[in-house]
Every structure is written in structure tokens, then in C-alpha cells.
N, C-alpha and C positions, 0 to 999 in steps of 0.2 A: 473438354478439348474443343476449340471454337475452330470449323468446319469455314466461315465466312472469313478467312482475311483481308481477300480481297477487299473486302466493305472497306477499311480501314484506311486503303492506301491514298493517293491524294482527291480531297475533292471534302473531307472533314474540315473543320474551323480547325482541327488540335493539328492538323497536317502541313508539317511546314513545304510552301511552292516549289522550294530552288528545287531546281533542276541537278541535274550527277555532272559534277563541275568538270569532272576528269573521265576519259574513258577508262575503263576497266580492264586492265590486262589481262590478255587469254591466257590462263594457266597452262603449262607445259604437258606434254603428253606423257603418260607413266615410261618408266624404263623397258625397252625391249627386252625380251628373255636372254638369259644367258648363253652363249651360242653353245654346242655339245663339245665337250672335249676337256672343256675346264672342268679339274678337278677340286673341288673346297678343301680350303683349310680347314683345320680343328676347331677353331675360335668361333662359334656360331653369331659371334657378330659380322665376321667371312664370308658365312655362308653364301649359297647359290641356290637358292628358294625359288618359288616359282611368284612371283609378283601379283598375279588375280587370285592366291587363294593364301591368306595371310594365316598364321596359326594363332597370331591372337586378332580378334575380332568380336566386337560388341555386335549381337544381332537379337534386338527384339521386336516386340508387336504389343502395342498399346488394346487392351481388350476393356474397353466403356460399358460401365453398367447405368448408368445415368441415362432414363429414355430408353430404357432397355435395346441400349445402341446396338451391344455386340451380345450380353450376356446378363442375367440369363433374354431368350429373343421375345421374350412375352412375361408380363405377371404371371401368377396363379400357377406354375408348372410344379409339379410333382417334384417331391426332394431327386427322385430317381430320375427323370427325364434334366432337371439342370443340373443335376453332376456328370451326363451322359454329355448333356451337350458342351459342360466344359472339357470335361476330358478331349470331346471331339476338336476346338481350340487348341489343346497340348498337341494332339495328335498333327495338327496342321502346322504348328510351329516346329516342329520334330521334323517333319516333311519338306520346311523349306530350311530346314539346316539351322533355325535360329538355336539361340542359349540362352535365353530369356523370355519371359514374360512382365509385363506390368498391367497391372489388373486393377479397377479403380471399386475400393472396398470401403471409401467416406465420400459418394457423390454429393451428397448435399444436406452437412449437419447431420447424417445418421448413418448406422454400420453396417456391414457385411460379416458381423461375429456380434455376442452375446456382451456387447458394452455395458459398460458399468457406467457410462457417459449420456449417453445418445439410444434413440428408439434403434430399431430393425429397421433398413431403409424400405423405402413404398418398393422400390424396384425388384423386388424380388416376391412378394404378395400379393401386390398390387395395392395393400392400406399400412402407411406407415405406423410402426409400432410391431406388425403383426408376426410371430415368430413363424421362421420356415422350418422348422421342427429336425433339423439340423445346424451345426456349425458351418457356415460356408467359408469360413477365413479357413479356419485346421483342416476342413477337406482339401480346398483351392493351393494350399502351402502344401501339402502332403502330395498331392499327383503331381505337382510340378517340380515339388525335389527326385519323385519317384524318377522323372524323364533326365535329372539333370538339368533343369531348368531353372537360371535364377528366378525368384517370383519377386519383383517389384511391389510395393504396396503402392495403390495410388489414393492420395486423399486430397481432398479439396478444404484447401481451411476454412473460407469465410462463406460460402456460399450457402441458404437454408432451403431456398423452396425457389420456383420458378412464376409463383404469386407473392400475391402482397395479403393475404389473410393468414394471421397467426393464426386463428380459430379452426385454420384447417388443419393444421399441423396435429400431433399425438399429444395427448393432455399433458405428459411426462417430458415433454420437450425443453429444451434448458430455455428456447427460444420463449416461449408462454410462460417460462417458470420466473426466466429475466425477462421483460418484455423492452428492457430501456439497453436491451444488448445489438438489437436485431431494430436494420433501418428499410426501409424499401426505396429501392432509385429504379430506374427503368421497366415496370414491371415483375419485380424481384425481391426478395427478400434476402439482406446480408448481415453476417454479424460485421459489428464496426469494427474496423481496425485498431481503430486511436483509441480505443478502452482498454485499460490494463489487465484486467481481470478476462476481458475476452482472451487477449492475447497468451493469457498463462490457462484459459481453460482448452482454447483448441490444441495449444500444445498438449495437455493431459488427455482430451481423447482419443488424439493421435501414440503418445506412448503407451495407452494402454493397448495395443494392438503392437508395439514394439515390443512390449516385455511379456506379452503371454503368446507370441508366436515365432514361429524360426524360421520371420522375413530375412530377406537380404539385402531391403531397402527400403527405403522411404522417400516417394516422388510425389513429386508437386508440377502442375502445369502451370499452365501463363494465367490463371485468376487469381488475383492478388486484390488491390481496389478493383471496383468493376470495370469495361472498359467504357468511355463517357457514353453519354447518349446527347448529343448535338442540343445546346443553349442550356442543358438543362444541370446546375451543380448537385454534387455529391453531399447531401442532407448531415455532413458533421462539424459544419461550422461552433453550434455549442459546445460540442465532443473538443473542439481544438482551443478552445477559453479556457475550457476546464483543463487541459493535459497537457497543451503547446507550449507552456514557458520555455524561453531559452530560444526558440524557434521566429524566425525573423516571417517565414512564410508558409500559409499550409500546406505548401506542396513538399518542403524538406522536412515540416512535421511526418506528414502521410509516409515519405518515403525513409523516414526515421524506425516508424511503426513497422514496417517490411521488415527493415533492415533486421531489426531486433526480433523478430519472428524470425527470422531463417537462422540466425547467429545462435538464440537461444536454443533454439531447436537444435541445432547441429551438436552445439555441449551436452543435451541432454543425451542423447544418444550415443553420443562417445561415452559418457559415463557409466552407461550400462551398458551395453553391447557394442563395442569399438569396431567389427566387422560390416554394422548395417550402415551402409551409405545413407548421407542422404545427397537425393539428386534432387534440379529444377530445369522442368521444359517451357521457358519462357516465350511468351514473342518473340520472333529473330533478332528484330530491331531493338537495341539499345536506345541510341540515338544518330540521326543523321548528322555529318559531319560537314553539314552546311548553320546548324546550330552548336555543334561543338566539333572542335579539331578532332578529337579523339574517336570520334563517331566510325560510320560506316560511310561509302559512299551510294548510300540511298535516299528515297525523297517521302518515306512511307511513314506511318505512324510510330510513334516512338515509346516503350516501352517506359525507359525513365519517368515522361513527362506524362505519360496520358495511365498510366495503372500501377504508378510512383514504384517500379520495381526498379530499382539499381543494379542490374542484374553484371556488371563489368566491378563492381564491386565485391562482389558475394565472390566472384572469381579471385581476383587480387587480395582479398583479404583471406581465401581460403575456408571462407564458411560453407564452402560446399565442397561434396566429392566427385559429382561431375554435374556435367551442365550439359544440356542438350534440346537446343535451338531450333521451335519449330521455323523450321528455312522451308515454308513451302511456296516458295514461287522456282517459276521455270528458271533454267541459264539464259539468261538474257533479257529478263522481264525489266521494263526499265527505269521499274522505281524501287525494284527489290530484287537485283540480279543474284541468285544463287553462287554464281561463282564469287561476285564480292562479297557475300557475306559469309561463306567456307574461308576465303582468306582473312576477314576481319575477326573471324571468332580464333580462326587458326593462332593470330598474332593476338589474342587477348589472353589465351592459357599460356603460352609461353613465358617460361619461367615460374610458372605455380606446378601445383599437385593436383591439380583439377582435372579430371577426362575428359574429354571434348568428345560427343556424341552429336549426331544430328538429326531433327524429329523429321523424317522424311513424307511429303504427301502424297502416300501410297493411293488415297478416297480419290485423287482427281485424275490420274492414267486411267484413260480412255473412257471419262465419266461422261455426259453429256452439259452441253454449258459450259466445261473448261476451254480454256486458251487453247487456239491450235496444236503451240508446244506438247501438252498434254494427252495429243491425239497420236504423238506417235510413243512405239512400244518402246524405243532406246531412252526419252528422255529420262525416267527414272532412272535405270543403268548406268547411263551415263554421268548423274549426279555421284553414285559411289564408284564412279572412274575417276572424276575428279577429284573426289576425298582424297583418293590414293598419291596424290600429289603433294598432301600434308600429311606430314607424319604425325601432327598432335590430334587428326581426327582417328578416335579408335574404332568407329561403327555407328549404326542407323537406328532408330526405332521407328516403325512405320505405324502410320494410322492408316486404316484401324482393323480390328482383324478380320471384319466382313469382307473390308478392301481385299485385302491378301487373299481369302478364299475366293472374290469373285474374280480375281486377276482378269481382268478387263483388257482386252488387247495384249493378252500376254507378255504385259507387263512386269508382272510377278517372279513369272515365269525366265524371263531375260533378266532379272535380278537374282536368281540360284542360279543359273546356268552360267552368267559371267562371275558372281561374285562370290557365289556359297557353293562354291562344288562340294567344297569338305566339311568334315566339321572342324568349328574353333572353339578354342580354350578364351573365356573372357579375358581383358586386359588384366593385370595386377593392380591390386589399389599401391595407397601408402600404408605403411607400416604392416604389423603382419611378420610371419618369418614360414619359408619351406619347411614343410616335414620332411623327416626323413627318407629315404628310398626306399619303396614296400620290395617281399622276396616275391618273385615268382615261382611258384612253388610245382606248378605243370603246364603241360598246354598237350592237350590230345584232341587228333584229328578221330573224330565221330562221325554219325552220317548227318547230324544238321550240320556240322563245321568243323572249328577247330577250337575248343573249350578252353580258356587260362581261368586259372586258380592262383589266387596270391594272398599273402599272411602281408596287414599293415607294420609300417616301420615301426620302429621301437622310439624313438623320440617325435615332439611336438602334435599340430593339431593337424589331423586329416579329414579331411571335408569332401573332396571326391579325388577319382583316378582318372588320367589319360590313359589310353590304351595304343599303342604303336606296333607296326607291322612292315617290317622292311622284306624286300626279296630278298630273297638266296640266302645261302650261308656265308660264315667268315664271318672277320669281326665288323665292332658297329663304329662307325664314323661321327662322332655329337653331331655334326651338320646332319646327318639324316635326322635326329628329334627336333632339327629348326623346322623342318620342312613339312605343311599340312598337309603335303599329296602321301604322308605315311603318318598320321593320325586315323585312327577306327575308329574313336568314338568317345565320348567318359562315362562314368557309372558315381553314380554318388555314394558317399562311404557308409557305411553302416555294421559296426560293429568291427571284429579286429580278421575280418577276411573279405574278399571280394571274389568275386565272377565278371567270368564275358565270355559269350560266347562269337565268334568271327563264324557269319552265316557266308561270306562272302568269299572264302578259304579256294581257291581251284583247286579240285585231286590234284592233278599235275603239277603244282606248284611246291617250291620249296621257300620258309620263310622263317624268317627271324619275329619274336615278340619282345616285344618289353612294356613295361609301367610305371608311370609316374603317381606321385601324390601330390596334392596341390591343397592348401589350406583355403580358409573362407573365401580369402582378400584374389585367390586364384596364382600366388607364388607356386612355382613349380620344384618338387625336389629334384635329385640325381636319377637316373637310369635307374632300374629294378636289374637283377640279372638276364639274361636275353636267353631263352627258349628257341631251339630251331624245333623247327615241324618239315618234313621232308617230304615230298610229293610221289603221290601213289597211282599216278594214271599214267605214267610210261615218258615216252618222250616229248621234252617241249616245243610245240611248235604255235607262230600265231600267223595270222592274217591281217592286214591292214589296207582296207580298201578308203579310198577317196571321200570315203564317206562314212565312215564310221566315227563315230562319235567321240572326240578331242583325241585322235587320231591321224588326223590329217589338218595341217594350214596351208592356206594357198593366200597370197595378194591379190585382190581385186583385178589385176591384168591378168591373172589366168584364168579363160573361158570354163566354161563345163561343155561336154558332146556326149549324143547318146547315138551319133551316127554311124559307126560301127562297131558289126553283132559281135566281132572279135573280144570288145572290151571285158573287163574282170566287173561285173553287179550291174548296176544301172546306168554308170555313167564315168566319164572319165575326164580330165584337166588337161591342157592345151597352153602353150605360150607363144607368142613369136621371138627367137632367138635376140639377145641386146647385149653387149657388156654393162653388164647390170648383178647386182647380188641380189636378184631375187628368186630365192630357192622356192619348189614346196616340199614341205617336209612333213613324212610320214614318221610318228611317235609312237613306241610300243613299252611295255611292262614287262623288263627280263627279271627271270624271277634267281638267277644267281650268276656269277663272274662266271667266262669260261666262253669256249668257242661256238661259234652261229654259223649256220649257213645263209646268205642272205639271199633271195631270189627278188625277180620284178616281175611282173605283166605287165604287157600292153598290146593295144592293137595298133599291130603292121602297116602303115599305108607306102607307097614310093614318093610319097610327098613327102613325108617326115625328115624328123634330122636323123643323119648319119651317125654324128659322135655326138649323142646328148648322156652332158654329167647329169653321174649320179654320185652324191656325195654319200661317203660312210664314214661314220662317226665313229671310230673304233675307239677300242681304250687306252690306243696309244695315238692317237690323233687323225686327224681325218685324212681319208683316202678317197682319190677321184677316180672312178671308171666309165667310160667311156662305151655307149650302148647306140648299134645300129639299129635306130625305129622301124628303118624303112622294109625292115624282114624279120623271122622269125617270133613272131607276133599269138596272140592268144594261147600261151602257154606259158608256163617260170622259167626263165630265162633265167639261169644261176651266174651273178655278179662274185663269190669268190666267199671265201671263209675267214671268219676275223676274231678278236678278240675282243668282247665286249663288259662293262664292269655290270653289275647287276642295279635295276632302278628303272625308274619310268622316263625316258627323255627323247629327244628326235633322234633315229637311228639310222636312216635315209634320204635323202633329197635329193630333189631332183632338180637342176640347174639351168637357167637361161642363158649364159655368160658362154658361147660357142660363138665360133667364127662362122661351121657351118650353115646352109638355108635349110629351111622347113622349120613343120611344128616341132616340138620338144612335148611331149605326152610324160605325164604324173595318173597310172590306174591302180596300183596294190603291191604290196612287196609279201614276201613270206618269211618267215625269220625261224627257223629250227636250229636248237640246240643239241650238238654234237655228244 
């Protein structure tokens, strides 16, 4: 995965000058939330979801063994120390909510399993050939199905060694064994593309890793030809005498060769296992659309022309099953804006079967040497806020996993917390069909949680479960299994029964279960039966202070003050009066339909407002009341009794929109059920 883009962009001979002829339209901001009160239809295309946390969602993490990038972090380690430290990789993608891995197990002409093809790669011994006295592929696939984690394979086709001496290479090498396979251009050694026999032997080392393991894919990144190295040509001109007939130029030759590597590749693999994708993380750039209409509107190296990939073709003709673009430049960079090229990739799947994923550059937040852009913690964040504006983008893959773990500027971090609160179920491929609906067969509150037990459906193939948890009792609404904010988690299938255990159960709490089945491709079946578990600590009551964590929203116009000791925690919100709809609003998690008492704090000043709204979201629609600031102050002021439906949503707020003068204060409400 090439770390250097930048290098690429204008100032190469292959880079065309023009300039971005058109400005770039600033993509529209996502949809506001739903306001409270609306109740969903049945139709879950209806539905009323919560916008930042989608329930399908592609979230992985590219983990490099090439250079002992990410994994294993050194030669020579003990079979026990790099299964310890993969694991630790699961563990960290588990932690920020991802559902995938891609793992690169062909770096360079040799394997990460016991090939029938290719030596043991150097990167795991430190001398190619030499066996790690394990299988690392059947471990690597094994803990990552354990997690529920798709396991991406990642290989590289043409690439042999980072020198130009075959002699260094393992005696048994195909590269020493063919030696008229394998050319050297920049420092490098590659097999050729334009040989036929190359291109039917990389695909054979590549399915031998498809048919003896239970991958979920097959990825390829942006090295296809190499990319050029300035005055100097690609050493196959004889390769193109002998195999170009029909071919006007060797550049449609070359990009012939791609072509037919990805296309033949894709059939093989339908053929045998029609579940494993194959995906490609190209260069962003196609080509600029100062050389071709069709293009992007960038001025940056172009993919087509410079490492002959056709990558808008692979798309359109559907010889891939998703595509995912490393777009690593900032929003606004301005020979390879992010935003135009989320829109140009957005309008190249539509209308195909292709997923649209994007390789996000997680290596340059808050790295040093990056573009200022990259210095602050939103702009990654904000790249998958603007995904959300296209609906054909399904999610991210980030390079690379050390990034992720060193979350630099809290980067990483501002990407769970806006994007991956929950967990998601991967997108659906094509074809594929739902399994049945599994039984739930119990669900008992213990002292770690609340345990379910289910018997698999009686038809089709099941591959893993969703696990769902709604409040309260009564029946189940389909919109609630639209919605991620009542997703717990999946468990991968095995065998004709499952477990889960919910650690995160309140005594106090009463709650609904259910379960899905979802086959390879990630189709989802019907409901399982729904399990109530009834709450054992007494009366429900919550707390919602200004600060409690996605419990509270305020607009940038309302202050924070900790200047008086009346207030409910640390601090409290402040506005000046305006005809204006800008509430803050306090969110809580009712755990069943039925009546509340609803209370506020705040602290008293004689400056405050007289009559500052507080809106209540009931379940028969919102209700204003009217609270004097200016007294009865650091105590629960009870606002009245209401009838609320069960679910997590705003239940409170606190209003600007008064005629009266003074502040209008937002400190804690209390919400108890009657």
C-alpha cells in the first residue's frame, strides 16, 4: 500500500498541468435528526433511524505485513508472541467497532500459509522460504471469524522482491525457477504482466489460498504495472512483439493484461466459492477529466495512463464486487479534492452491483510532515460525514492498523465516537438468499447479564447472527431492527445453536430480545421470536446532566458557566432569549411505554428568564412548560407527569424562542417512572 502519494501528484512528466477547470461543489450537509414525536411506519424503508450510526456499514483496517508494517512488528518472533500480537490487532478493531479485517498474506511472490506455489514469505522469519512452524493463514481466519470479523485476504500479484537479484530470492522460487517471468524496473523485481503463463500462474497462487481457506475475500491494492519512475520505460517492449497482436499501442496492450487478470480472476472464484468477493483498492484517480470527459475533476496522476489499471471499467463491466479508492488527500486539496472524488466515484457505481468503499488515510492525522489539513482531529471525521451524503458509499477501510492504534490527535478516536458508536452489520453483496429466522429459545438475567440461547432456522445457509435489544415490553415495531442504536452485537454461527451473552443488561431495566440470521453475502432473515427479560432493581429512574455523554445537544450559541455553586455537576448551558428554534435537548433511554415524572435543575439567578420553555416530547406530542429561572433554583423542580413510548430519543428541551429578558439555563432533568 504506497504511503507516498503525494509524490505522484503534479510536477511528474506522466502528470497532466491543467488546472480543476470548474469549482467543486460543496456537498450538502447530512439530514438533521428526526425531531421527537414522530412515530415510524412499519415499512423500514419509513423508518426514523438515527442518521450517524447506519446499521449497515463497511468498517475495516488494512493490517500490512510487507516491511513488517503492521504484522507480524519484527522477524524472528515466536509462533506465540505473533499470534498474541495478532490477536491484539482483532482486539483493537473489535474496540473501534470495525467488521472487518484485510490482512496482506501474498506481500511479495510468497505466502502467509503452507503454498503449494510460492516459499514462506521473509516477513515472518526473517529468510524467505523458512517455515514458521505454524499456519498463519488458518490461525489469522480462525480468530477473526472467532470476533465476527470479515477476514479480507490481501495479495499482491505482480510484485517479487524490493531488489533486483534473483539469487537472493529462496532456490524453490517460480521467480529462479522461470527466470524470463520476472523483469527489474526501479529498483525491483516484478513478474511481467503481458506473459500469459504469468498471468494464469499468479491467479493459481492466489486460489490456492481461496479453496483451502474460509476467506471472505480476495483484495488487491493499487500495484498492478509499477508506478513509472521518471524518463525511464517499463523493460517489456519484447514481451509486447511477442503477445501485442491486435493491439494498436502498448499502453491498451498493458491495460488489456490488467483487464484480463481481474476478469479471470473474478470467474474463478465465482466458480468455486460464489460468497468470497473479490475487491480492488486502487489509486483514487482514474483519470482527470481535463484528458478525458469522463474523468474526475483533478489534475493528479492518473491510474489508467500511468499503472494501465482501468479501474472505471472493472466497475461498469462488474468484474469486481467492490471497489475501494484509496482517496487519500484532504477536502480541499487542490489537485485531488476529497470531496470531488467521493462524488466521481459515487456517480461511477451507480447503476452496477459494485460497493463503493473508500481507502481512508488514517497514517497522515496528526502525523508530522502532513498538510496542515491533517493536523486537525475533524478532518478524518469529517471525510465519513461527507460519505453520508452518498448513499452508494457503504464505508471505510483505514490504513493502516498501527495508525489506528497510535490515534494521533485523536483522530481515531473522533471517528468511533461520531461514526461507529454501535455496531454494524456489513452491507449485502449480490446474490446470495436470507436464511431462515433462528428460535430464540431463552434469555435469563444472571449476574454477568442477560444470557440468550437460540436453535438455528430450519432452511438455507447461516453464517452469523445479529443480536437486538429493545426497551420495555409490548410488541416489536420492524423499524426498531432498522435502527443501530438497538443492535448488541453478532456472533458467528457454528453449528445448529448460538449464544450471547448482554453484559450491558441494567437490573432495573425491562427489555425486549430478538435474533436474526444473516448468510455469507450478509442478507438478513426475519425476527427470531422476542424474549422479554423484566427489571430487578426497583424503580426506574435516570439522570441527564449537560454533560453526560450523547445525552445532551446544545448549538454552538449556547455558552457553558460554572459560575454558580447552585448548578447540578460541573457546569451548566446559558442562551440569550431570540425567536429562534434553537432548543437544547436532553436524550434519555426509557426502558418501557408508560408514565414519567419528569423534573429539571438549575441554578436561580434574578437575572434569568421568567418563562423559559421547556419542551416535553411526550407520546402524544410535545408539550411546553413554562419555568421561572429567576427562583427556586438548585433543587428538581417537577415539570408534570407524561406519557412516554419506550426507546432512546430527546425527551426534554430547553427553548430560546421567549419574549421574556434574561438567560434561559439548560443543567439536568430527572426522568422517573411511575
Amino acid at each position: 500500500m504506497r504511503r507516498d502519494f503525494h509524490r505522484y501528484l503534479p510536477g511528474l512528466a506522466l502528470v497532466a498541468a491543467l488546472a480543476l477547470g470548474a469549482a467543486v461543489p460543496t456537498a450538502a450537509p447530512p439530514s438533521p435528526p428526526t425531531p421527537p414525536g414522530i412515530v415510524p411506519v412499519a415499512a423500514q424503508a419509513a423508518c426514523v433511524t438515527d442518521p450517524a450510526t447506519p446499521k449497515r456499514q463497511f468498517r475495516g483496517m488494512w493490517i500490512a505485513s510487507v516491511a513488517n508494517i503492521d504484522w507480524p512488528s519484527r522477524t524472528g518472533l515466536t509462533p506465540a508472541a505473533q499470534q498474541a500480537e495478532y490477536r491484539g490487532w482483532l482486539d483493537l478493531a473489535k474496540q473501534r467497532r470495525m467488521n472487518a479485517v484485510v490482512v496482506q498474506i501474498r506481500p511479495a511472490a510468497d505466502a502467509f500459509w503452507p503454498s503449494t506455489y510460492e516459499p514462506w514469505s521473509q516477513w515472518l522469519t526473517g529468510t524467505q522460504g523458512g517455515n514458521p512452524g505454524y499456519d498463519p493463514l488458518a490461525f489469522m481466519v480462525a480468530e477473526a471469524h472467532a470476533r465476527n470479523l470479515e477476514f479480507h485476504a490481501w495479495f499482491n500479484p505482480y510484485r517479487v522482491a524490493n531488489h533486483t537479484d534473483l539469487s537472493k530470492l529462496a532456490a524453490s522460487h517460480p521467480a529462479r525457477t522461470n527466470p524470463g517471468w520476472a523483469v527489474a524496473y526501479g529498483g525491483h523485481l516484478y513478474y511481467n504482466p503481458g506473459i500469459p503463463a504469468v498471468r494464469a500462474f499468479v491467479q493459481n497462487a492466489m486460489m490456492d489460498a481461496v479453496n483451502r481457506y474460509d476467506i471472505d475475500a480476495v483484495h488487491w491494492d493499487d500495484y498492478f504495472y509499477p508506478y513509472p519512475v521518471s524518463g525511464v520505460a517499463f523493460p517489456d517492449q519484447a514481451t509486447y512483439a511477442q503477445y501485442g497482436a491486435g493491439f494498436s499501442t502498448i499502453a491498451d496492450w498493458r491495460r488489456n493484461n490488467v483487464n484480463l487478470l481481474v476478469q479471470e480472476m473474478h470467474n474463478r472464484i465465482q466458480a468455486v466459492k460464489p460468497w468470497v468477493k473479490l475487491g480492488v483498492s486502487p489509486f483514487g484517480i482514474w483519470r482527470n477529466a481535463g484528458t478525458d470527459p469522463l474523468g474526475s475533476r483533478t489534475t493528479g496522476l492518473q491510474a489508467y495512463d500511468a499503472i494501465y489499471a482501468d479501474t472505471r471499467r472493472w466497475v461498469k463491466q462488474g468484474w469486481i464486487d467492490y471497489i475501494a479508492p484509496q482517496i487519500y488527500w484532504q477536502i480541499g486539496h487542490p489537485s485531488a479534492d476529497y470531496a470531488e472524488l467521493v462524488r466521481w466515484w459515487s456517480e461511477t457505481v451507480t447503476g452496477t452491483n459494485v460497493q463503493l468503499l473508500v481507502g481512508q488515510a488514517t497514517y497522515r492525522a496528526g502525523a508530522s510532515g502532513q498538510d496542515a489539513a491533517w493536523q486537525d482531529p475533524a478532518e478524518l471525521t469529517d471525510h465519513l460525514t461527507l460519505n453520508r451524503t452518498y448513499p452508494r458509499i457503504l464505508g471505510d477501510i483505514h490504513f493502516s492498523a498501527k495508525d489506528v492504534r497510535a490515534d494521533r490527535i485523536g483522530a481515531v478516536s473522533r471517528v468511533t465516537t461520531d461514526h461507529y458508536r454501535r455496531p454494524a452489520l456489513a452491507p449485502a453483496g449480490a446474490g446470495g438468499a436470507a436464511p431462515a429466522a433462528p428460535n430464540l429459545t431463552s434469555a435469563v438475567r444472571g449476574t454477568g447479564g442477560v444470557t440468550l440461547n437460540w436453535q438455528r432456522g430450519g432452511t438455507g445457509s447461516t453464517a452469523e447472527y445479529a443480536v437486538y435489544r429493545l426497551p420495555g415490553d409490548g410488541s416489536v415495531d420492524p423499524c426498531d431492527l432498522a435502527d443501530a442504536r438497538n443492535l448488541l452485537g453478532t456472533v458467528r454461527a457454528s453449528g445448529g445453536t448460538g449464544t450471547f451473552t448482554d453484559a450491558t443488561a441494567a437490573a432495573g431495566s425491562t427489555y425486549r430480545y430478538l435474533v436474526t440470521a444473516l448468510d455469507r453475502l450478509h442478507h438478513e432473515s426475519p425476527a427470531s421470536n422476542a424474549r422479554t427479560v423484566t427489571g430487578t432493581g426497583g424503580t426506574f429512574s435516570v439522570i441527564v446532566d449537560n454533560a453526560t455523554a450523547g445525552g445532551f445537544t446544545a448549538a454552538t450559541t449556547w455558552g457553558t458557566s460554572s459560575y454558580l455553586t447552585t448548578r447540578y455537576g460541573a457546569n451548566y448551558r446559558f442562551a440569550e432569549p431570540q425567536a429562534v428554534s434553537d432548543p437544547a435537548w436532553f436524550s434519555a433511554t426509557l426502558p418501557a411505554a408508560g408514565s414519567y415524572r419528569v423534573e429539571v435543575w438549575y441554578p436561580a439567578d434574578s437575572g434569568y428568564n421568567s418563562a423559559t420553555p421547556h419542551l416535553v416530547a411526550t407520546a402524544n406530542g410535545t408539550v411546553t412548560t413554562k419555568v421561572d429561572q429567576r427562583t427556586g433554583g438548585g433543587q428538581w423542580r417537577e415539570l408534570g407527569t407524561y406519557d412516554f413510548a419506550a426507546g432512546t430519543r430527546q425527551v426534554v428541551g430547553v427553548s430560546r424562542w421567549t419574549s421574556t429578558s434574561g438567560y434561559v439555563v439548560a443543567d439536568a432533568i430527572r426522568i422517573t417512572r411511575l
